[in-house]
C-alpha positions as CSV (number, residue, x, y, z in Angstrom):
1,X,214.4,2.2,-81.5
2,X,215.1,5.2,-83.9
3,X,216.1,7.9,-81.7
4,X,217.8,10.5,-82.6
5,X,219.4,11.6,-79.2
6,X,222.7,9.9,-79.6
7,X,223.1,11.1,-83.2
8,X,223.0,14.4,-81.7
9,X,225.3,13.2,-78.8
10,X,227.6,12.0,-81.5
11,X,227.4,15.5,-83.5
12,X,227.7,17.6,-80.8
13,X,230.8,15.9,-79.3
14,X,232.0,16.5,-83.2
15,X,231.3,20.1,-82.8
16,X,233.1,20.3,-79.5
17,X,236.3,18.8,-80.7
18,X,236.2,20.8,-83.8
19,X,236.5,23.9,-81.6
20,X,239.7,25.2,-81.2
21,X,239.6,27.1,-77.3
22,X,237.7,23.8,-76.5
23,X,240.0,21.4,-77.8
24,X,242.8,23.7,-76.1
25,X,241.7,23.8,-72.7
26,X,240.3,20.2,-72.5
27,X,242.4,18.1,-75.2
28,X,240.7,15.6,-77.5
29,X,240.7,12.6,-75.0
30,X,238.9,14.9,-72.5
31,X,235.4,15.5,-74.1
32,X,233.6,12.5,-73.2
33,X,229.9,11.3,-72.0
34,X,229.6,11.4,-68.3
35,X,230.2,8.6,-66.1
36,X,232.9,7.1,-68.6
37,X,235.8,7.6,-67.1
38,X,238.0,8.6,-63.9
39,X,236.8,12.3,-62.9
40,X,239.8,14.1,-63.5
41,X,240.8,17.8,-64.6
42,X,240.4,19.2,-67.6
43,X,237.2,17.1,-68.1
44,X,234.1,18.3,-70.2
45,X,231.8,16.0,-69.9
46,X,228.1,15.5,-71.4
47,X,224.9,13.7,-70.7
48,X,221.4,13.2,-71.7
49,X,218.8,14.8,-69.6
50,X,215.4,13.1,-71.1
51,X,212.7,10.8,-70.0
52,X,213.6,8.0,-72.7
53,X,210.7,5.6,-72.2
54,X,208.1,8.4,-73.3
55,X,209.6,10.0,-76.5
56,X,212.8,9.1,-77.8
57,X,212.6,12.3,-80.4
58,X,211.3,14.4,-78.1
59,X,213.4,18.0,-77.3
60,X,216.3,16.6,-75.0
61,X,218.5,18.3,-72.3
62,X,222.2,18.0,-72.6
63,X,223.8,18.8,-70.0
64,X,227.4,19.4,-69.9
65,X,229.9,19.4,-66.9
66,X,233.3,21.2,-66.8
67,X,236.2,20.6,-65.1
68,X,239.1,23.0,-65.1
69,X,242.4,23.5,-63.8
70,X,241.5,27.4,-63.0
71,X,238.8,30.0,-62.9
72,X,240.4,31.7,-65.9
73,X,239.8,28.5,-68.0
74,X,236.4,27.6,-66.6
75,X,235.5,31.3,-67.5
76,X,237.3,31.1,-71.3
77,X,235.0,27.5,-71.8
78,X,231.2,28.7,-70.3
79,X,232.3,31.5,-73.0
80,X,232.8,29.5,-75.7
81,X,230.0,27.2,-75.0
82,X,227.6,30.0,-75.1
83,X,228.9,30.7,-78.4
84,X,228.3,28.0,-79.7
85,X,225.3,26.9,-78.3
86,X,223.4,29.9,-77.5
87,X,221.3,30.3,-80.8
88,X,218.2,32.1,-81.8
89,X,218.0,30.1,-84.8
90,X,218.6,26.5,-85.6
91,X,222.1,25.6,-86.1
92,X,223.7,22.5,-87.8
93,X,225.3,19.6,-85.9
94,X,226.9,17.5,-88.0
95,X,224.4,16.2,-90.7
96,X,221.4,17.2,-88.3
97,X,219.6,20.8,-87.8
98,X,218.7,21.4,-84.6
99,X,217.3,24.3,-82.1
100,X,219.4,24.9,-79.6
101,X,219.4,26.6,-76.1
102,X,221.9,27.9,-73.4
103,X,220.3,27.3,-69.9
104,X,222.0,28.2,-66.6
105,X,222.5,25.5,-63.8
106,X,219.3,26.9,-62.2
107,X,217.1,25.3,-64.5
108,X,218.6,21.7,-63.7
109,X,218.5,22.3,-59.8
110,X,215.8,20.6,-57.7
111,X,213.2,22.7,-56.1
């Protein structure tokens, strides 16, 4: 299998830790992929929305969960997130280029 998905897993937990509001609110043990660990507060967790038997370099969802100790810090990481991943133009992760999107919760609701 050559997908590329957890190479930009890998790289975009990099980029997390790397930021300094993230790595302030959550700490360094607390970015993780979902379903890893205890569910515990601060927690920003990730996960791969994708249908991997069909494409495995196919555009991907990521989908990441925050858990904070107040409104104030939820509000200070959805900021910073859309910072950093809201982007007209490709971005780098890491080694890889990528084009990346901010989507609300909406989109990953079920009808």
């Amino acid at each position: 299998m050559s997908a590329r998905w957890p190479d930009v897993l890998a790289a975009l937990k990099a980029e997390l830790l790397a930021d300094a509001v993230l790595l302030a609110l959550y700490g360094e043990a607390n970015v993780r992929m979902a379903g890893t660990g205890k569910l515990k507060a601060p927690l920003l967790e990730y996960q791969l929305v994708a249908y991997a038997e069909t494409e495995v370099l196919a555009p991907c969802t990521v989908q990441l969960d925050q858990w904070t100790r107040s409104v104030a810090d939820c509000v200070a990481s959805e900021r910073r997130l859309r910072h950093l991943l809201h982007r007209t133009v490709p971005i780098r992760l890491g080694a890889l280029g990528c084009f990346v999107e901010y989507v609300d919760g909406e989109w990953l609701t079920d009808p």
